[in-house]
C-alpha positions as CSV (number, residue, x, y, z in Angstrom):
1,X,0.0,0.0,0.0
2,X,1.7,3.1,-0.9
3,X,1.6,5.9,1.6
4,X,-0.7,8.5,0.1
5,X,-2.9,5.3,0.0
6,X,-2.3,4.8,3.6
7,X,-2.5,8.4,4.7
8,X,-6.0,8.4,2.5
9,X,-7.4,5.4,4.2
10,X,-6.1,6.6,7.8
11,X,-7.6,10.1,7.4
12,X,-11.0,8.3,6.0
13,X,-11.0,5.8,9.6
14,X,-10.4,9.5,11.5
15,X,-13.4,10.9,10.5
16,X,-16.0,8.0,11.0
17,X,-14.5,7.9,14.2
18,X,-14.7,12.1,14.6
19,X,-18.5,11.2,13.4
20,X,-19.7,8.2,16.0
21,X,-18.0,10.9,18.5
22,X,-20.3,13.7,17.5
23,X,-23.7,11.3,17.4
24,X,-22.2,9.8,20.7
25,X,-22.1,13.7,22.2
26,X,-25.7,14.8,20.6
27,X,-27.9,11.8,21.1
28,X,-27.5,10.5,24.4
29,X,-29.3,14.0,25.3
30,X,-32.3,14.0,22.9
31,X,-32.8,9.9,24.4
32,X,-31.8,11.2,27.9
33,X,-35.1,12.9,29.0
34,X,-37.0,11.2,31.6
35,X,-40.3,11.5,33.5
36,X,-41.5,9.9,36.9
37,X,-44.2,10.2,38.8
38,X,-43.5,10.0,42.6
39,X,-47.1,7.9,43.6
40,X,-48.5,8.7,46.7
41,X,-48.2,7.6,50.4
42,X,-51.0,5.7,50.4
43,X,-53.9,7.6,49.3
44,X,-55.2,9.3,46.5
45,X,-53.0,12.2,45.2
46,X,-49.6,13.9,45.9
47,X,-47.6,16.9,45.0
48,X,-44.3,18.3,44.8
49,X,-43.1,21.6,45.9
50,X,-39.4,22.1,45.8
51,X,-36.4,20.0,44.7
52,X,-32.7,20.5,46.2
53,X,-30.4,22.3,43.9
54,X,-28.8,18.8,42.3
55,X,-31.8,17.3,41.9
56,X,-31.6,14.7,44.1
57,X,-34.3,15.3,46.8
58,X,-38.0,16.3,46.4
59,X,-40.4,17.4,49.2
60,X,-44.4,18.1,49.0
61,X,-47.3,16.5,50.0
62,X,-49.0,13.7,49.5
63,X,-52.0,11.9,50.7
64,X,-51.7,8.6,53.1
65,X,-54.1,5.6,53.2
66,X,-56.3,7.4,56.3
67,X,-57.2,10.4,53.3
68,X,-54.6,12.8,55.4
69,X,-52.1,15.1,54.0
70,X,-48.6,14.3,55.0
71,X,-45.4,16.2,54.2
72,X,-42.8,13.6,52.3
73,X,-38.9,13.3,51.5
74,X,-38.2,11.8,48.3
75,X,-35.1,10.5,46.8
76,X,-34.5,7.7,44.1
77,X,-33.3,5.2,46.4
78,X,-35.4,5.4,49.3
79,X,-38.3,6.4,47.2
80,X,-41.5,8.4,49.8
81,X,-41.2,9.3,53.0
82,X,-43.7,10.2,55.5
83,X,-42.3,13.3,57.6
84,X,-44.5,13.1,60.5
85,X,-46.9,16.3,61.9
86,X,-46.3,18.1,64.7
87,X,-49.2,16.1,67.0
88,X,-52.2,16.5,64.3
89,X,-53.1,14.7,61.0
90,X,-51.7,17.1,58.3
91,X,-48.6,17.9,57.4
92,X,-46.7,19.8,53.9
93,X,-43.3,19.8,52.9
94,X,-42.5,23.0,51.1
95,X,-38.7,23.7,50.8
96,X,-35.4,21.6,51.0
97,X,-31.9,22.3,52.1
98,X,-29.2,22.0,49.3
99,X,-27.6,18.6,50.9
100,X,-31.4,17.1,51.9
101,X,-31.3,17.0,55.3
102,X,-33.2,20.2,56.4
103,X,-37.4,20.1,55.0
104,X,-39.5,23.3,56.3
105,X,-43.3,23.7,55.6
106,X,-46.6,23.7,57.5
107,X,-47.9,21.1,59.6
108,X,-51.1,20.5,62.4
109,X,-50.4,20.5,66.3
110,X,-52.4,18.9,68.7
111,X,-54.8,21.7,68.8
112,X,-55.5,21.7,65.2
113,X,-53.6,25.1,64.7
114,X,-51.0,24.8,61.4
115,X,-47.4,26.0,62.2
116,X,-44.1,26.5,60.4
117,X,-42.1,23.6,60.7
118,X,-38.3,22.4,60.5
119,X,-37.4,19.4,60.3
120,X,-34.2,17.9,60.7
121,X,-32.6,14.3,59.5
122,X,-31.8,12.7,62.7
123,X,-33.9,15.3,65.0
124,X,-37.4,15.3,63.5
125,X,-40.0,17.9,63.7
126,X,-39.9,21.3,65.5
127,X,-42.6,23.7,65.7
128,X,-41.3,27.6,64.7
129,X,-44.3,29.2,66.6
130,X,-45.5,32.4,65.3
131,X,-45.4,35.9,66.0
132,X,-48.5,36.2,68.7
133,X,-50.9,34.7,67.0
134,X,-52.6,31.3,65.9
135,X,-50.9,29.9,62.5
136,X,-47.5,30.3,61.0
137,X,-46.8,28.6,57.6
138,X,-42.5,28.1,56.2
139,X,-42.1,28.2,52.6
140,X,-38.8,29.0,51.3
141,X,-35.2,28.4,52.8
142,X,-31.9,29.8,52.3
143,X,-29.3,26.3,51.0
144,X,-27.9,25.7,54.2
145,X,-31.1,25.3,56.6
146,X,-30.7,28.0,58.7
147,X,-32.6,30.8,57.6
148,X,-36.4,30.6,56.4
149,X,-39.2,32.4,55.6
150,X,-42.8,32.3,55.2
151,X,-45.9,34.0,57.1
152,X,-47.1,33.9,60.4
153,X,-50.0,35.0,62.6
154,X,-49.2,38.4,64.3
155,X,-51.4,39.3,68.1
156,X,-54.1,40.9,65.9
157,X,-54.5,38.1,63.7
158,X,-53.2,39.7,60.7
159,X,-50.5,37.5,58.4
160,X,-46.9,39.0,58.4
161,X,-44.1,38.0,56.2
162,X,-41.2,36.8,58.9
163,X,-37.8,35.7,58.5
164,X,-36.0,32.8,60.9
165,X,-32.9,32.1,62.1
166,X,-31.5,29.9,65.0
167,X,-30.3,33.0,66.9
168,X,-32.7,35.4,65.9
169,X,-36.3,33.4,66.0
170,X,-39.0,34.4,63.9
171,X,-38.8,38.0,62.6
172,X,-41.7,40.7,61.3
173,X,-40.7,41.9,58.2
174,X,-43.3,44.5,57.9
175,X,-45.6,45.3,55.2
176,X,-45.9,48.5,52.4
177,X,-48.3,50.1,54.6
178,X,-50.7,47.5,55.0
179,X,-51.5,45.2,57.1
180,X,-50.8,42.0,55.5
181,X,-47.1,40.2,54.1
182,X,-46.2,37.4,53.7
183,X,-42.9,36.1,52.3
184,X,-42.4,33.0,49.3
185,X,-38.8,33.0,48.5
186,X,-35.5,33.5,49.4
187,X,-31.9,33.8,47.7
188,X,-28.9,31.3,48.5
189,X,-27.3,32.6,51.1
190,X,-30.7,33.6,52.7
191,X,-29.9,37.6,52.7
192,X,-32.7,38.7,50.0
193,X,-36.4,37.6,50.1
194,X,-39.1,38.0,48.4
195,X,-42.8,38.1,48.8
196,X,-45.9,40.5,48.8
197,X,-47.2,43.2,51.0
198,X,-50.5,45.6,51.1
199,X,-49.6,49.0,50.9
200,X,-51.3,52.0,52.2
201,X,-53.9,51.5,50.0
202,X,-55.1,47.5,50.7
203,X,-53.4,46.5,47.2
204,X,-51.3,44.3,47.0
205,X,-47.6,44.6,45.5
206,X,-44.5,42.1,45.1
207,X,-41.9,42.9,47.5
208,X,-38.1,42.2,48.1
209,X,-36.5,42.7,51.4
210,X,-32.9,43.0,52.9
211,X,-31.7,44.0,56.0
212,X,-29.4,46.5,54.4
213,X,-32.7,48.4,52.3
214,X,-35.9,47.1,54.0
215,X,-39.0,46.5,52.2
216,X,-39.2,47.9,48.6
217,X,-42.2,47.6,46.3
218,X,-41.3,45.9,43.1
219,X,-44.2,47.9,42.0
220,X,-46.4,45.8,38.8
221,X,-46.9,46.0,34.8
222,X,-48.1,49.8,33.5
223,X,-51.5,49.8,33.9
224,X,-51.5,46.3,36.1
225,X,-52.8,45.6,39.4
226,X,-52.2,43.2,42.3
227,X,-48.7,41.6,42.1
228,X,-46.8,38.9,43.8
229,X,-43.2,37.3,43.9
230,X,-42.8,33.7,44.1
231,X,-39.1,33.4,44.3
232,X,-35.6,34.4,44.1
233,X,-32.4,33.6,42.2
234,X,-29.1,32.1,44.1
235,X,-27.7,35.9,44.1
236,X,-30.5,37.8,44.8
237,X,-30.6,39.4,41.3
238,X,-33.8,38.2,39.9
239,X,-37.8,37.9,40.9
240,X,-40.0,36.1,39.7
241,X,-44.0,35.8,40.1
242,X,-47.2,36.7,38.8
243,X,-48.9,40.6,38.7
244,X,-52.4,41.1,36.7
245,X,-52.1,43.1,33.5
246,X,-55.2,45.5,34.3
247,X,-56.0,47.0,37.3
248,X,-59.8,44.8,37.6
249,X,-59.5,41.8,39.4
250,X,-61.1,39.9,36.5
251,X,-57.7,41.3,34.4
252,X,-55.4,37.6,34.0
253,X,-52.1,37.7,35.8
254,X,-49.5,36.9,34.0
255,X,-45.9,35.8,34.8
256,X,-43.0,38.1,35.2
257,X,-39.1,38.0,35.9
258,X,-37.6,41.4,37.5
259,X,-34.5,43.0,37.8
260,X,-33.1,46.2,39.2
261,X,-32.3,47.4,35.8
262,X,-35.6,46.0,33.8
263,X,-38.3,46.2,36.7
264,X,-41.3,43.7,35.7
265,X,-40.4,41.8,32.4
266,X,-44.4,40.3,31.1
267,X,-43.6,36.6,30.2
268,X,-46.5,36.5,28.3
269,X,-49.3,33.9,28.2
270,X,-50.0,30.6,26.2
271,X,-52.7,30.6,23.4
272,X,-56.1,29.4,24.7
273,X,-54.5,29.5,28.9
274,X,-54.6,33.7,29.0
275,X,-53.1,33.2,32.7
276,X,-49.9,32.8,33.6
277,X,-48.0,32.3,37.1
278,X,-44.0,32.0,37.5
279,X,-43.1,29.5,40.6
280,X,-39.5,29.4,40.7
281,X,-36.1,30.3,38.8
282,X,-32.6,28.4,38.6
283,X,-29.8,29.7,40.1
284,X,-28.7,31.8,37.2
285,X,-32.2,33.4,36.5
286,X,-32.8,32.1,33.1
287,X,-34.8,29.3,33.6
288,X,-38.4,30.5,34.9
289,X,-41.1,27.6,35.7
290,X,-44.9,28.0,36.7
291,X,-48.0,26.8,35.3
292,X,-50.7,28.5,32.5
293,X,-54.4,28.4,33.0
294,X,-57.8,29.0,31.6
295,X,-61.2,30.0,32.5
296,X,-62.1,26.6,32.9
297,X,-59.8,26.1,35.5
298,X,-57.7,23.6,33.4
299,X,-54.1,24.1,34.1
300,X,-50.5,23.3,32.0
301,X,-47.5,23.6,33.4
302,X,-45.3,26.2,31.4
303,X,-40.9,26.9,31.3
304,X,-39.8,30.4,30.0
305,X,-36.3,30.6,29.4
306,X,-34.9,33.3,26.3
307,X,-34.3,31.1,23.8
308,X,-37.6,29.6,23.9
309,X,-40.0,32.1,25.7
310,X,-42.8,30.7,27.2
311,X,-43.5,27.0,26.7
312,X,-46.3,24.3,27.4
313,X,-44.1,21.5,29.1
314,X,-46.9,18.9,27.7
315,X,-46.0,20.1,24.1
316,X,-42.2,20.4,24.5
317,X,-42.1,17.1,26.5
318,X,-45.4,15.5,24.7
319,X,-42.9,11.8,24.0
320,X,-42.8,11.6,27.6
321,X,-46.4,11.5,28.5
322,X,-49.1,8.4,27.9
323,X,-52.5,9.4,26.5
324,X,-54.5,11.1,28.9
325,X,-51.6,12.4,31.1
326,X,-51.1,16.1,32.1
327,X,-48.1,18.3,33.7
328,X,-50.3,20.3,35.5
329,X,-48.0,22.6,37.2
330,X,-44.5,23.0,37.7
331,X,-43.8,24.3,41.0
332,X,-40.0,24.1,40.9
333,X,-36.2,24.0,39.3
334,X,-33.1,22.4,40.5
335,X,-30.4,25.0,40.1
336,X,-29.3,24.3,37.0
337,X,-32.6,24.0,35.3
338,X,-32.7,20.7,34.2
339,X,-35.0,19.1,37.1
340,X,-38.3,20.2,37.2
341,X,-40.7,19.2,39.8
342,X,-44.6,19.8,40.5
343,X,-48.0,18.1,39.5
344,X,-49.7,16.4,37.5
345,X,-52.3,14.0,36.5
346,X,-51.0,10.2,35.6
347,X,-53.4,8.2,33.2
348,X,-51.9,4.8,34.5
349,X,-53.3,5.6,37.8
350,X,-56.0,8.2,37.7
351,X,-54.6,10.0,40.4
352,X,-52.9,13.4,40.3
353,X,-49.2,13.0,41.8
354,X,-46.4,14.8,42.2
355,X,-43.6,14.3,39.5
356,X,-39.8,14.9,38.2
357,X,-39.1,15.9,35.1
358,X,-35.7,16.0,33.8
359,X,-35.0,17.3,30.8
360,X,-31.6,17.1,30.2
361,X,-29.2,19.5,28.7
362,X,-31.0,21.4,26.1
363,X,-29.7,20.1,22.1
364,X,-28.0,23.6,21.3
365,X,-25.8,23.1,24.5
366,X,-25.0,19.5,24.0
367,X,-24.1,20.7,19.9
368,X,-21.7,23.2,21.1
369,X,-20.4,20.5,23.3
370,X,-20.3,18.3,20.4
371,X,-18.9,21.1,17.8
372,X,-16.1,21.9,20.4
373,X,-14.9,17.8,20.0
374,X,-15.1,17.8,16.4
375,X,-12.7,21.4,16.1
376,X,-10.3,19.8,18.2
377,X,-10.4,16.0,16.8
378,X,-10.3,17.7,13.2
379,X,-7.2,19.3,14.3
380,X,-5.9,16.3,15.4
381,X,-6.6,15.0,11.9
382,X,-5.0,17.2,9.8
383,X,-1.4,15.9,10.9
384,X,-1.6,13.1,9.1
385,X,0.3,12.9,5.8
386,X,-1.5,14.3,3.4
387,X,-0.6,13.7,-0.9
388,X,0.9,16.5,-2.6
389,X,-1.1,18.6,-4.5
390,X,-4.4,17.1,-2.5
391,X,-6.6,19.4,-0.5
392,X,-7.8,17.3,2.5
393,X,-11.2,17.4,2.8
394,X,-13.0,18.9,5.7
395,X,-10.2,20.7,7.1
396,X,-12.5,23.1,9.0
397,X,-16.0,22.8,10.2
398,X,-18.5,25.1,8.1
399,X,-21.6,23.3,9.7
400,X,-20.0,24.5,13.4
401,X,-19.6,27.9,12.1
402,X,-23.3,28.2,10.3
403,X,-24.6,27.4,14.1
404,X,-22.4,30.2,15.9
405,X,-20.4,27.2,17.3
């Protein structure tokens, strides 16, 4: 065989191996995607309402085999667990710690009053209390466990935002110059939160709070009314929630995402679902998830991110679902966006349960991944003897650089 032969035939054998790399890079992503539904402890229904930041542990509530609502801890290997109450029948899980081991939410006492709980691995349930009055409810916490926030009952029975720590108990955050707060989600490190507050007026406006600034009114869209944030990115830097788009009460609310620079970004609405609510963001504030519905009360769970806009998971994610199933709503992201959790209704069962979606990298990133391997295997390739007066082929990667690879 006569080297240009051999330098022909070895440059051919490159790039078939150069091209099982690239389908081995692209594919494994668009097979990847998975759907589970969690089931149920028992009873009739469940649902999720946060997942840790890898994606590893879910929390929510789901129904036991006595018809009572019980807060649960779910991982893949140990599958549901049934986090107790605090002396009554009910129980919800509504926020997890990064590592697992820390689960706040509500739960029923003795008395049949509904506190803000935290529960530890190891240590069980503690009741927070609340700030003079009857109920308290915990609903977002910062990674690490040790500062939450939600609302509780103040001596003259109105509901307050708080914030909790360990050292500090359960603190009034105030309201806009109303009497009501109450507060849905926090950042990372647990220094910004976020919520809504009545202001002097009795409406009511999306808030973020720090220490540093207070209270400030994230205000709502131009002409909108009541707004609401839902929750925080890991730095603080983004909002989102849900504000209506006219000042009536019977004007839809639709989703938005704030920053300091933007203020109250619409996110828009699905066709034929005119109401839209945002329910969490990833870390990096790009990935926004909530649920769509319509007059009839029929809901779909929705993901906005800027590459997309807003999106009908059941659409997007239709290969994943048997006939007759629905992803109702998604309540929340794992920090990366690639976990989504919430609920739904499963056809196999006839129940509506809590489930996890995961949706894998999205294709563009996984191509630039895979574009990335073929610059530097084609590199590679171009070493190899080449005949004189022959142009290898494919020296470069036109198809890369037609997708902004």
């Amino acid at each position: 065989m006569t080297h240009e032969r051999r330098a022909h035939d070895g440059q051919h054998w490159g790039y078939r191996v150069l091209a099982v790399w690239a389908g081995l890079l692209v594919f494994p992503g668009m097979f990847g995607q998975n759907l589970t539904w969690l089931g149920t402890l028992g009873g009739a229904w469940s649902y999720a309402y946060d997942i840790s930041p890898d994606g590893r542990v879910i929390v929510g509530v789901a129904q036991n085999d006595r018809l009572a609502p019980r807060a649960f801890r779910w991982t893949r290997e140990s599958g549901m667990q049934d986090l107790g109450t605090l002396g009554g029948n009910g129980s919800e899980g509504r926020a997890v710690s990064a590592d697992g081991s820390v689960v706040i939410g509500i739960a029923e006492d003795a008395s049949g009053r509904w506190r803000a709980f935290r529960w530890v691995m190891g240590g069980g349930m503690t009741d927070l209390g609340t700030l003079s009055g009857e109920w308290s409810a915990a609903l977002a916490m910062s990674r690490d466990g040790a500062t939450l926030v939600g609302w509780a009952d103040n001596s003259e029975g109105n509901i307050r935002a708080f914030r909790w720590t360990r050292g500090t108990g359960m603190q009034d955050l105030g309201t806009l110059g109303g009497q009501l707060s109450a507060a849905y989600g926090i950042s990372a490190d647990g220094s910004v939160v976020a919520g809504w507050a009545h202001d002097a007026e009795g409406r009511r406006r999306a808030f973020r709070w720090t220490a540093h600034e207070g209270m400030q009114s994230l205000g709502t869209f131009p002409n909108g009314g009541n707004s609401s944030a839902m929750a925080v990115s890991a730095d603080g830097s983004v909002i989102v929630g849900a504000a209506r788009i006219g000042p009536e009460r019977t004007d839809p609310p639709h989703a938005f995402r704030w920053t300091a620079h933007a203020g109250l970004q619409d996110l828009g609405a699905l066709n034929d679902y005119p109401m839209s609510h945002a329910f969490d963001v990833s870390d990096n504030g790009w990935v926004i998830v909530g649920y769509a519905q319509n007059a009839a009360e029929e809901y779909r769970a929705i993901r906005w991110t800027p590459q997309h806009g807003l999106e009908n998971l059941n659409e997007r994610y239709a290969a994943l679902l048997t006939d007759g199933s629905i992803l109702w709503t998604a309540r929340a992201v794992s920090a990366d966006g690639r976990y989504i959790v919430g609920r739904g209704y499963n056809a196999q069962t006839g129940r509506f349960e809590a489930y996890l979606l995961d949706t894998v990298p999205e294709p563009t990133s996984l191509s630039i991944l895979a574009c990335t391997m073929l610059g530097l295997m084609a590199s590679r390739l171009r070493t190899i003897p080449q005949a004189k007066g022959k142009r290898s082929p494919g020296t470069g990667t036109p198809a890369c650089r037609e997708h902004a690879c």
